[in-house]
N, C-alpha and C positions, 0 to 999 in steps of 0.2 A: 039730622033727619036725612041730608040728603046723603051721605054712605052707608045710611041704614039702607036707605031706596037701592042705592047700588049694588049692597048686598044682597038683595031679593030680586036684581037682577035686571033694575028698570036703572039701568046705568045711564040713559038718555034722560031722564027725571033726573035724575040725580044733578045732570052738568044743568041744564037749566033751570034748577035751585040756585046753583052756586053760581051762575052767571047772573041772574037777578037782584040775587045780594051783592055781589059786586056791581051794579046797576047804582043798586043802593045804598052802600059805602059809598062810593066814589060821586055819586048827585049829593050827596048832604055831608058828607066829611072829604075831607081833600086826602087826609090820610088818617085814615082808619088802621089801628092795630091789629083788628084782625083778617086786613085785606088778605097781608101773606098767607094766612092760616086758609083763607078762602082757595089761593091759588093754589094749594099745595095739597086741598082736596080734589079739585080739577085733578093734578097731575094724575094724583091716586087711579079716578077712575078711568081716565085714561089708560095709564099701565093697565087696569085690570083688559082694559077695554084691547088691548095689543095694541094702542096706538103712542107708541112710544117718540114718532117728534113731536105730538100735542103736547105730548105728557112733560117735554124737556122744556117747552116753551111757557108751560103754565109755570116748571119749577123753577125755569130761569127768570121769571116776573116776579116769584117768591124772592129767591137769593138777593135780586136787585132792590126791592122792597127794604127787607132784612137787613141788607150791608149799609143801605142808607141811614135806615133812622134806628137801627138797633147796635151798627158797626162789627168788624170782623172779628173781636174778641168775645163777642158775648155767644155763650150758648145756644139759643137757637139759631141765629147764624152756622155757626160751628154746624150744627148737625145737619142744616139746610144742605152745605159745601157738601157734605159726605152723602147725604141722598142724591142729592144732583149728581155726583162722581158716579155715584152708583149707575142710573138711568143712561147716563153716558155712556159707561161701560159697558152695558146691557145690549146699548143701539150697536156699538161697535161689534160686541158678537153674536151677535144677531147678523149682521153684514157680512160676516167672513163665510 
């Protein structure tokens, strides 16, 4: 629901979805599987949003999530690494 909202453009709705639920993962599960999957829509609307440190810090709570309880072999890890690269790269040329 809420990158539906983002894609019609209420990208402020959208993050305060996804910070609610993460309110709410994190009060009644300590660690929730689909925490990461939360912060890594954050990131999303972020990037949509041009705010690309938000966006690195929400995907870098994901990757930290991920490397913990999922470790560096497993595939969404793996793809986690390479969207974070990505975002990185992004801010870097962006700055030149």
């Amino acid at each position: 629901q809420g990158l539906g909202m983002a894609a019609e453009g209420d990208s402020e709705k959208a993050i305060q979805l996804f910070q609610g639920a993460l309110d709410i993962y994190k009060e009644k599960f300590s660690a929730h599987p689909n925490i990461p999957a939360v912060y890594e829509n954050i990131s999303a609307v972020k990037v949509d949003q041009g705010l690309l440190e938000e966006a690195i810090a929400a995907s870098a709570e994901a990757l930290k999530i991920r490397r913990r309880t999922c470790g560096d072999d497993n595939a969404d890890t793996k793809r986690r690494v390479e969207a974070h690269r990505s975002l990185l790269k992004r801010l870097l040329e962006n700055r030149s």
